[in-house]
C-alpha positions in Angstrom: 0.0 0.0 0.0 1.5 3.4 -0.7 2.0 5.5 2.0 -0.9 7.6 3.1 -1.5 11.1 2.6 -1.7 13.2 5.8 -5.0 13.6 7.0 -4.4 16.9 8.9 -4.5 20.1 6.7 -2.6 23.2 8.1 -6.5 24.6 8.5 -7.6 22.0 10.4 -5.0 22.5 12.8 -5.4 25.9 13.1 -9.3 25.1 14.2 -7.9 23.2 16.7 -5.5 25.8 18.2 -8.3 28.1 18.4 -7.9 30.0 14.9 -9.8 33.1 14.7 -13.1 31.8 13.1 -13.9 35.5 12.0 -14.0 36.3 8.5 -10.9 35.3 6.8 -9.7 36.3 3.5 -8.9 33.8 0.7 -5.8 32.0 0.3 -2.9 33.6 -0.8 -2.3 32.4 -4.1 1.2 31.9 -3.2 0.0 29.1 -0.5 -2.5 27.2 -3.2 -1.1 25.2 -5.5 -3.9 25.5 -8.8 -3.2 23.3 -11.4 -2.4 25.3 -14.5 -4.2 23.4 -18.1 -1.3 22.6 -21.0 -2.5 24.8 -23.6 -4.8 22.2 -25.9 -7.7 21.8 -28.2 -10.4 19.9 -26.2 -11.9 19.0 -29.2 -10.3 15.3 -29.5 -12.3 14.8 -26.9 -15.1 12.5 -27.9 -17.9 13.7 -25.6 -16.9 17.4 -27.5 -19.1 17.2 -29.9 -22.2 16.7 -27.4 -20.7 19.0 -24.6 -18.9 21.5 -26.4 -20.6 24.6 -24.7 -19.6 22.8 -21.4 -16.1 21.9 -22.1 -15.3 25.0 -23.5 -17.1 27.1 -20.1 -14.9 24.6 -17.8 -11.3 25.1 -20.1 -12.4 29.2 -19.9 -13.2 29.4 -15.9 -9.8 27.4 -15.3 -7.5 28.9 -17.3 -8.4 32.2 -16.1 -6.1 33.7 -13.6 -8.9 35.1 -12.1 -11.9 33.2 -11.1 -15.3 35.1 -10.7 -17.7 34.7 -8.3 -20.4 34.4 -10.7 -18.8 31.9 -12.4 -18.1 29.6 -9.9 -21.1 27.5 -9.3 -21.6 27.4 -13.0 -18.4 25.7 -13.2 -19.3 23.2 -10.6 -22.9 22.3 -12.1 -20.7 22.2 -16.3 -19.0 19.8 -14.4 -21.5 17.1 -13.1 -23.7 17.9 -16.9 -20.2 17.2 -18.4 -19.3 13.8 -16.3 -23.4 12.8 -16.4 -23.8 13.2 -20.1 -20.9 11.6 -21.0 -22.1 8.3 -19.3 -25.0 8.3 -21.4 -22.9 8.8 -24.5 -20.9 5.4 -23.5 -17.8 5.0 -21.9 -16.2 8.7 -21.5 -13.3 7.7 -23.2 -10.5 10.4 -22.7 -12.5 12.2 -20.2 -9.8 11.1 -17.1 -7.4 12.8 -19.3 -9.3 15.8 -19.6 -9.9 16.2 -15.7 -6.5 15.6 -15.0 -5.0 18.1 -17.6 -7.4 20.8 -16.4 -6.8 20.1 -13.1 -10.6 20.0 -12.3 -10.2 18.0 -8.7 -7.4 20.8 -7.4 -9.8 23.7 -8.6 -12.6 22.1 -6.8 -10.4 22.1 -3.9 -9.1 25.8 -4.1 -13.0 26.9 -4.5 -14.2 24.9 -1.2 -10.5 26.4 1.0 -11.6 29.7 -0.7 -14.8 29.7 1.4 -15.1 31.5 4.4 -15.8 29.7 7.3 -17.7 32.0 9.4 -20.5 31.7 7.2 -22.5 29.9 4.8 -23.5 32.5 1.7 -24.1 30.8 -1.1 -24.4 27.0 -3.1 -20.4 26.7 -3.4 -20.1 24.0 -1.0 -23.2 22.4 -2.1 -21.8 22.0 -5.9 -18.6 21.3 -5.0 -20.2 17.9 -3.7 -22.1 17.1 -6.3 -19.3 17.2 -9.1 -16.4 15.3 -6.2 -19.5 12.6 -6.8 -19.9 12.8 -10.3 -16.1 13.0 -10.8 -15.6 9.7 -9.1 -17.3 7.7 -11.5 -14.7 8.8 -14.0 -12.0 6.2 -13.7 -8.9 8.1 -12.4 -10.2 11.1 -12.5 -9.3 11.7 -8.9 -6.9 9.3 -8.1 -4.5 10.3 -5.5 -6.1 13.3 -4.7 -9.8 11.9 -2.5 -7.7 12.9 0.8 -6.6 16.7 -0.4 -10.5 17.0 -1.7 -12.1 15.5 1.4 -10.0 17.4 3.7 -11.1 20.6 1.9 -14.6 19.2 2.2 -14.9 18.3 5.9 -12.9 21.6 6.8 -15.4 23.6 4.8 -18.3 22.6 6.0 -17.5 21.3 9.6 -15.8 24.2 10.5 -19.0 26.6 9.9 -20.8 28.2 12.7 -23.3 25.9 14.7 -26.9 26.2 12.8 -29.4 28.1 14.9 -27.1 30.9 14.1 -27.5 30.5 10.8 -30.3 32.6 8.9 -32.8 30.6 7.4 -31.1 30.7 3.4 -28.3 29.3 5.1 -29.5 26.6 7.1 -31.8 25.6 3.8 -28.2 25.2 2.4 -26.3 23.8 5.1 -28.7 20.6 5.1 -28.5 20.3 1.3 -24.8 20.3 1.5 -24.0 17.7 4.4 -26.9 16.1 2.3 -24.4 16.1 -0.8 -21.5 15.3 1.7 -23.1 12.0 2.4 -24.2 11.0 -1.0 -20.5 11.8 -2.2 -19.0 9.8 0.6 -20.6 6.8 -0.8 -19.7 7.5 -4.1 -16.4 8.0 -3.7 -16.4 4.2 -2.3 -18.3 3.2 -4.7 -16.6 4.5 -7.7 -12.7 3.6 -6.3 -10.9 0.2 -7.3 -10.7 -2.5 -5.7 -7.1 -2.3 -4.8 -7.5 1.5 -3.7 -11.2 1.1 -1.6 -9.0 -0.1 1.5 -7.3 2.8 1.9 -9.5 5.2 1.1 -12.5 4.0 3.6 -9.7 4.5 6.3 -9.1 7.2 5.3 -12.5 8.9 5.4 -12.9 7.2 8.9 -9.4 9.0 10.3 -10.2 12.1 9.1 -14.0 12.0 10.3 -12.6 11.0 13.8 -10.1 13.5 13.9 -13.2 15.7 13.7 -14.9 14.3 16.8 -12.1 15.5 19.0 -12.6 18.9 18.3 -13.2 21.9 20.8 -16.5 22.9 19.1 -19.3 20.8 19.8 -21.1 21.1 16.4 -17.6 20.0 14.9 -18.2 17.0 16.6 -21.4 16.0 15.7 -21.0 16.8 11.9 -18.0 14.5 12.0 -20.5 12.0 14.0 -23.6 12.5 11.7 -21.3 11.1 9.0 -19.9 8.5 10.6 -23.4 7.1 10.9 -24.4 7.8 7.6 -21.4 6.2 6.3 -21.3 3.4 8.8 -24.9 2.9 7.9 -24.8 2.4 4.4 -21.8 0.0 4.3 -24.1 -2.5 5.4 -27.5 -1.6 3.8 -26.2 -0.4 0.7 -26.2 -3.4 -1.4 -23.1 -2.5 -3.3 -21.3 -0.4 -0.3 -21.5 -3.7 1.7 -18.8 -5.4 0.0 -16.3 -2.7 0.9 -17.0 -2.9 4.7 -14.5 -5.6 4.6 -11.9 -3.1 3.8 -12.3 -1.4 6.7 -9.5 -2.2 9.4 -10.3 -3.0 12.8 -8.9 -0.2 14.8 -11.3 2.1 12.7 -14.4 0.0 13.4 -13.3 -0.4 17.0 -12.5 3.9 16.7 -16.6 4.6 16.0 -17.8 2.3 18.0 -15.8 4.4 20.8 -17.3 7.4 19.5 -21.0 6.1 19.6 -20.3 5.7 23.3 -19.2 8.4 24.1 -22.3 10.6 22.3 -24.3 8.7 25.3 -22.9 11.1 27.8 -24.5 13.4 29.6 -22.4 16.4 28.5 -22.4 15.1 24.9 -24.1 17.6 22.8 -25.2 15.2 20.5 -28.9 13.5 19.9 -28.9 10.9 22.4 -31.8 8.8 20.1 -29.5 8.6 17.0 -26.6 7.7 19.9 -28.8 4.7 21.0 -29.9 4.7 16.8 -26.1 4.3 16.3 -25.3 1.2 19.2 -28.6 -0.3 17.8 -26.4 -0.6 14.3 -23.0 -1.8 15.9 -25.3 -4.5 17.7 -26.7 -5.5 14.5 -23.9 -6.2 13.2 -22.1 -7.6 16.2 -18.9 -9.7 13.9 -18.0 -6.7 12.2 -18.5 -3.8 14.8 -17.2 -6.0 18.4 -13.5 -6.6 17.0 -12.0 -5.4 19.8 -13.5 -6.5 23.0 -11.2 -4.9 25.4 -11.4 -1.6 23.9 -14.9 -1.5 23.5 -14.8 -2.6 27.3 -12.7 0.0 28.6 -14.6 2.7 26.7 -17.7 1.7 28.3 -16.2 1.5 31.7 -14.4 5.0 31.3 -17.9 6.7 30.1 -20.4 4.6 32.3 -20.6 7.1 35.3 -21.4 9.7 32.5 -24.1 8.3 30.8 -26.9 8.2 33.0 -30.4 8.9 30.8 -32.1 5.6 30.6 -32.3 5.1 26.9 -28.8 5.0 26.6 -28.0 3.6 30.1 -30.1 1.1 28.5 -28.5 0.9 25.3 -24.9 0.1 26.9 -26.4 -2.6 29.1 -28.0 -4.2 25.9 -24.1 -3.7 24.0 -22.8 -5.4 27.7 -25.2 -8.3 27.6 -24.5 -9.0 23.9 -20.7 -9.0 24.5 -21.1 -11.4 27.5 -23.4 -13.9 25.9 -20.9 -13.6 22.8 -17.6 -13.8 24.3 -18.0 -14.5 28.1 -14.7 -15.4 28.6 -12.9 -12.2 27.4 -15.5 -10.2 29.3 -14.8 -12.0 32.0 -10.8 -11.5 32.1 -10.8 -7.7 30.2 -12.9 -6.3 33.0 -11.1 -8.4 35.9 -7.7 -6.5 34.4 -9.5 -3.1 33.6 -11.2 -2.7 37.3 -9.6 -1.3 40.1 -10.3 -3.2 43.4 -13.9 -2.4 44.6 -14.4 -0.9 41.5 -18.4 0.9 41.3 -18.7 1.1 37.7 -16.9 -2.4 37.4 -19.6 -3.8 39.9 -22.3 -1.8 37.6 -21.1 -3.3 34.3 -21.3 -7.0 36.3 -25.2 -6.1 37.0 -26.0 -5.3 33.4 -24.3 -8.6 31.9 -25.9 -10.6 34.0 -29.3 -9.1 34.3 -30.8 -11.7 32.7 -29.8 -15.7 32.7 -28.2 -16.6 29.5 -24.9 -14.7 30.0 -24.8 -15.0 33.8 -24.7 -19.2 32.7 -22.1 -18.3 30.6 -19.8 -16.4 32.2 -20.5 -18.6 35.9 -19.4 -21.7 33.4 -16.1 -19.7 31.9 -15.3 -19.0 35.5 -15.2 -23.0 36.3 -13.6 -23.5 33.2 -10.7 -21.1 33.5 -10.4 -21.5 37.3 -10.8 -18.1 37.8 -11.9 -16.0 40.8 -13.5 -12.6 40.7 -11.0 -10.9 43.2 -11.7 -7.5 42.4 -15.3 -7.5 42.6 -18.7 -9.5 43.6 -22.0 -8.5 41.5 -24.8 -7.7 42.7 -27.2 -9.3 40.5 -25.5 -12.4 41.2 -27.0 -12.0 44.5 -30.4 -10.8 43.0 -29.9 -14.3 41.0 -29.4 -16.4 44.2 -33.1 -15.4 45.8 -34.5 -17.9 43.5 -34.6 -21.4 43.9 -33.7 -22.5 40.7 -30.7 -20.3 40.4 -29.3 -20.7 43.4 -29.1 -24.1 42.3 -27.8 -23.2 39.2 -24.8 -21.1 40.7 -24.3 -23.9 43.4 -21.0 -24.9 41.3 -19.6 -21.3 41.7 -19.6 -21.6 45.4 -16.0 -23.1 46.0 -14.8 -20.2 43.9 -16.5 -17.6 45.7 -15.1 -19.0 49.3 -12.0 -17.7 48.3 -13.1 -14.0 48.3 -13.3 -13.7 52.0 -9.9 -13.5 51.7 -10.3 -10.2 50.2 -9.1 -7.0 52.1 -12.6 -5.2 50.4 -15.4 -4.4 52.9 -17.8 -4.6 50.6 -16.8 -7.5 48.2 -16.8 -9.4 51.7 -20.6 -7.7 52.3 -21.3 -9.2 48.8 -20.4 -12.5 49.2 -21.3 -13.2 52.9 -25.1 -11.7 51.6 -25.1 -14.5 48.2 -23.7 -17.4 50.9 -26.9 -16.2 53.4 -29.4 -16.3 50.4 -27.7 -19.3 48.7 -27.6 -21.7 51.2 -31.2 -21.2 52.4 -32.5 -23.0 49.2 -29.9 -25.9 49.3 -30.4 -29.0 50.9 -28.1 -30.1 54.0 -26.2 -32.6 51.8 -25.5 -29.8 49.1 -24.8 -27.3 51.4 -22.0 -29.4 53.2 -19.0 -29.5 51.0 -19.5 -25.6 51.0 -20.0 -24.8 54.4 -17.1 -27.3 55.2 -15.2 -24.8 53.3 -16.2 -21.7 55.4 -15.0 -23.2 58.5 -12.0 -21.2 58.6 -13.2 -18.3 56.8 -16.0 -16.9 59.2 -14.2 -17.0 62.6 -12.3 -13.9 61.5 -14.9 -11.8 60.6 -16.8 -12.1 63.7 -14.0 -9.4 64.6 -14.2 -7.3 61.4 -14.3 -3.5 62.0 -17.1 -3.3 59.7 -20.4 -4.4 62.1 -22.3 -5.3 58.7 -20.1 -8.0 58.0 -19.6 -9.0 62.0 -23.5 -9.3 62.3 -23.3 -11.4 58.1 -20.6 -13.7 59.2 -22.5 -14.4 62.9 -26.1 -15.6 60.8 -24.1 -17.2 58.4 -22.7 -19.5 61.3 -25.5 -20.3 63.0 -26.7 -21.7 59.3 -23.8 -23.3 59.2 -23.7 -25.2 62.3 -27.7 -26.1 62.0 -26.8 -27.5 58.7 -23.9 -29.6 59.9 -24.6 -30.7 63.7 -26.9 -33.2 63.3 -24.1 -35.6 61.5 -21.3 -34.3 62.6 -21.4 -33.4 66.4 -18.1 -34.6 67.1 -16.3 -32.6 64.4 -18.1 -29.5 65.0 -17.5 -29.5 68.2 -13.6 -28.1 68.5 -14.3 -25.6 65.6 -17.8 -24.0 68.0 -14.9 -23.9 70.6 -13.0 -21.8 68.9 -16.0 -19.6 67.9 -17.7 -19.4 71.5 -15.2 -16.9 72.6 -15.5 -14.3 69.9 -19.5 -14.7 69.9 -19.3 -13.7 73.9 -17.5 -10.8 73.6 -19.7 -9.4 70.7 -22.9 -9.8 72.8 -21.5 -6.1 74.4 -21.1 -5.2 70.8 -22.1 -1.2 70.5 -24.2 -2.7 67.2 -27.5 -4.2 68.5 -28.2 -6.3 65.5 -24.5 -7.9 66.4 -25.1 -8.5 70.1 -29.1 -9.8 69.5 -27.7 -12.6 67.5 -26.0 -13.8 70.6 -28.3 -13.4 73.3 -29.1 -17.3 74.3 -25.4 -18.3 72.9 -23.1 -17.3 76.2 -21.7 -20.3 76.3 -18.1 -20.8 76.0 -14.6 -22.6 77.0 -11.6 -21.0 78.6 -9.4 -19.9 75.5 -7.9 -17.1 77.0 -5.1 -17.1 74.6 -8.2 -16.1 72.4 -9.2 -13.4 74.8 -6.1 -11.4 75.2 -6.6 -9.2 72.3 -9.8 -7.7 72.9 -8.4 -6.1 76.1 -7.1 -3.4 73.0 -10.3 -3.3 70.7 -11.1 -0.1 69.9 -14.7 0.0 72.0 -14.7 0.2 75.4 -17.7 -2.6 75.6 -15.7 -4.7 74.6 -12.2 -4.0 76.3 -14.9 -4.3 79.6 -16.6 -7.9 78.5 -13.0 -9.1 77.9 -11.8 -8.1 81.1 -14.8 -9.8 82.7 -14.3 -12.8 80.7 -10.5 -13.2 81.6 -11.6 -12.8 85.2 -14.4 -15.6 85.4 -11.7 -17.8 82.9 -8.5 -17.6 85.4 -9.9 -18.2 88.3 -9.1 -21.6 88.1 -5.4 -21.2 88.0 -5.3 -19.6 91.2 -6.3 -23.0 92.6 -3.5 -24.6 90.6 -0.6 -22.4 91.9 0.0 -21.5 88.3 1.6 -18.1 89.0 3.9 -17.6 86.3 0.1 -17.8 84.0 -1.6 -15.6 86.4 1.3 -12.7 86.2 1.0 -12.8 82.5 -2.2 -12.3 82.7 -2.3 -9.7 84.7 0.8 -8.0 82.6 -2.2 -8.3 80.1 -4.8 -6.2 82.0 -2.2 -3.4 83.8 -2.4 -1.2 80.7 -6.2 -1.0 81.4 -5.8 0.5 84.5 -4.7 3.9 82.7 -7.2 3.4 80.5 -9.8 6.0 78.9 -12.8 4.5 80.7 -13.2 4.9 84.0 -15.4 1.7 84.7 -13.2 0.0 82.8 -10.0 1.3 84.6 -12.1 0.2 88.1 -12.7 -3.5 87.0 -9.0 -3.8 85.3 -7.7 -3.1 88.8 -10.5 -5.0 90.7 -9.7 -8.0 88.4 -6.0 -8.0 89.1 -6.5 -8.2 93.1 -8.6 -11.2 92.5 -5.8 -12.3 90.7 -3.1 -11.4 92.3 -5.3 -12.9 95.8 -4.4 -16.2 97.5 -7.5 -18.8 96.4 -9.1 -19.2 99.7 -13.0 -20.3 99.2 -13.4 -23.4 97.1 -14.1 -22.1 93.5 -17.5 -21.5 92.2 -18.0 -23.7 88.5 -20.7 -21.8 88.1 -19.9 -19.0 85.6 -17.5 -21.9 83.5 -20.5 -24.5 83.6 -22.9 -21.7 82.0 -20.3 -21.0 79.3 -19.0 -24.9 78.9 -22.3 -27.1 79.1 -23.7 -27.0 75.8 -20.3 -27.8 74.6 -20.1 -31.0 76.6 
């Protein structure tokens, strides 16, 4: 392919830069380079003896060194008669030759630079589109120049002021030429080679997208509207559609972008022909969806932005088609993409799997690739797990999801605590047990968690637990409710009621006071207190055992209470370390350990 033509004219930047847009004089002739015509008879063309007024009106507007504004849009409409006429004549033989000794495509081009661009005054622009269309269907007549010309074009007309400040002679013309635009887009395509239409559909797509980053918001969505038109008609053009093959994926990928990002809020642009636009791309889903991951990280970038329900709705459908297409590379692009506790990550999780088919898929690409979500837990995968059916459904995702309590995230852990709760109410004991087997060793941390949501989720979600397990398994169970009595009888002086309710007939417990010694520093005084109670009840016994060298560690333990911010529990520190300290003299009362140790016997 030969190298392509730039696709930024020294204009277009100085739009960009913030060019005055006020009235601007023509070009220098110094900066335009007009094709001069050799100095020949046109009559050896064959078409000369039909068009000879014609021919003769074009060789006499561009051989003069000055151009007329009369004369101008006379020599844009001699053109299309010429170029039309000649195709009813037969094949315009010579006629390439003729346009490209007259220079015809580089005066068409000086005309539309020649324009000014703070305002639309007359059917210039209009004409100029016309004859670019009829000229293309003249074999080489513009060869190696479409970029130069459609440059001219887009600049021309893009850069114009918005429309309602147009009077109405203008806007009647303005629509007639974006109108034209649009028809010579397609012809353009239509009329180029087969070797050539590759590189010139990219390069009607670069230059239109270099458009839509423009300051100006009606810049933008010009270079939009044709995007869609274009876009469009490769696919319900019956001719056009055989060139969208051409088109290389980082320029489908490219618009697709762009038709996200008209969904946002602040976008200026229609939000129907936005949702119009995705509607397309999901219609044709193999040519549009090339690049996943792209696509993906657009939407995840613009998400927070788009927030009117039509095109809310319109990403969610473009989400759940993507899932049900390609769950695995959903799955892994927005695993990658999210940050930890991610909100629009969880969001995007909601939409795609909103509704059964892709949630099946993607819960079966997780087992399959042995992945775990460790950077987020949807919430409609919870919504899922209230009914029956489903829950069942996910029940194979379960020994996956275990693994996300291991997750540093508040709320992931919230999540997943919430979808075990709901899951496991509609499983039967003997599918609930390899599962609740695994939580064993999961919950007993959380009954300490800072956040009281999850201490009060992880409680319930024991006491399921051990109802589901018990009847089979008492003698298992039983060390692992050791270890979990302790925890559970500090947190019935938890400052959160809902924590503390869960516990009100469960003060049983054993003498761990290995387990103990760190809630003497927990950050509420409730429970620096109940653990200072605790220890005291729990070491009583060693007194009678002489075990002094225990007893002085424990009360090591408690000294830093007595200094500390709480007066009550400064006063039962100390209290509890005279005991302590105190010779054993009354036989020992077993009744605070039996109340605690009973139901564990």
């Amino acid at each position: 392919m030969a190298e392509r033509p730039p696709i930024r004219s020294r204009l277009a930047w100085q739009e960009e830069v913030g060019a005055p847009q006020e009235l601007r004089s023509p070009l220098d002739p110094k900066q335009v380079d007009v094709v001069q015509p050799l100095q020949i008879d046109a009559g050896w063309l064959p078409v000369y003896q039909f068009e000879r007024r014609r021919v003769d009106s074009i060789v006499s507007f561009v051989s003069s060194p000055e151009k007329e504004e009369s004369q101008k849009i006379p020599f844009l409409q001699n053109i299309c008669d010429l170029c039309y006429n000649s195709k009813r004549h037969g094949p315009p033989q010579g006629l390439d030759l003729f346009c490209q000794r007259y220079g015809l495509a580089e005066n068409i081009k000086v005309l539309l630079e020649e324009e000014p661009r703070n305002k639309l005054r007359t059917a210039v622009r209009w004409n100029a589109m016309l004859a670019i269309a009829e000229l293309s269907a003249v074999e080489r007549a513009l060869e190696g120049k479409e970029a130069s010309l459609l440059q001219a074009c887009f600049s021309s007309v893009f850069l114009l002021p918005p429309e309602e400040k147009m009077q109405d002679m203008a806007r009647y013309l303005f629509l007639k030429t974006m109108e034209a635009m649009d028809n010579m887009l397609q012809a353009l395509v239509l009329g180029s080679s087969a070797s050539r239409v590759s590189e010139l559909l990219q390069n009607i797509f670069q230059m239109l997208l270099t458009f839509t980053t423009s300051e100006r918001e009606c810049v933008q969505e010009r270079a939009v509207g044709r995007i869609e038109k274009m876009s469009s008609a490769l696919f319900r053009h019956p001719t056009l559609a055989s060139c969208a093959r051409y088109l290389r994926t980082s320029e489908r990928t490219d618009i697709v972008l762009v038709f996200i990002e008209a969904m946002r809020d602040t976008s200026i642009f229609d939000k129907k022909r936005a949702t119009d636009l995705l509607d397309m791309v999901m219609e044709f889903p193999d040519f549009w969806l090339a690049d996943l991951p792209k696509i993906m990280r657009c939407i995840h970038k613009n998400l927070d932005s788009i927030n009117t329900a039509p095109a809310r709705q319109s990403v969610a459908s473009l989400l759940l088609l993507m899932a049900d297409r390609r769950p695995g590379k959903v799955l892994t692009t927005l695993l990658r993409i999210a940050p930890p506790g991610d909100r629009t990550a969880l969001d995007m999780w909601d939409m795609m799997i909103s509704t059964p088919r892709p949630l099946k898929k993607i819960l079966k690409n997780l087992r399959k690739r042995l992945l775990v979500i460790d950077a987020m837990f949807p919430e409609g995968i919870i919504s899922g797990s209230e009914s029956p059916d489903m829950a069942r459904k996910i029940q194979s995702l379960l020994p996956q999801v275990v693994g996300l309590l291991d997750y540093s995230n508040t709320e992931v852990k919230r999540r997943v605590l919430t979808f075990f709760c709901s899951v496991m109410g509609h499983l039967k004991r003997e599918e609930a047990r390899p599962t609740v087997e695994q939580l064993e060793e999961k919950l007993l941390p959380l009954f300490d968690d800072e956040s009281s949501q999850l201490r009060e989720l992880s409680i319930c979600l024991f006491r399921e637990r051990v109802q589901s397990v018990m009847v089979h398994d008492k003698k298992r169970i039983k060390s692992y409710v050791h270890r979990a009595l302790l925890p559970l009888f500090f947190r019935l002086s938890d400052q959160s009621n809902n924590v503390a309710k869960l516990e009100q007939n469960r003060s049983r417990a054993q003498e761990f006071l290995s387990q103990s010694l760190p809630y003497l520093r927990d950050a509420q005084a409730s429970l620096r207190e109940a653990a200072v109670r605790f220890i005291g009840l729990a070491a009583r016994p060693l007194r009678d055992r002489r075990e002094e060298e225990k007893l002085a560690e424990i009360c090591s333990a408690l000294r830093p209470l007595e200094t500390d911010s709480k007066s009550f529990v400064r006063s039962l520190a100390a209290q509890t370390i005279v005991i302590l300290s105190s010779p054993r003299e009354q036989p020992r009362s077993r009744w605070a350990l039996q109340a605690l140790c009973c139901w564990c016997r």
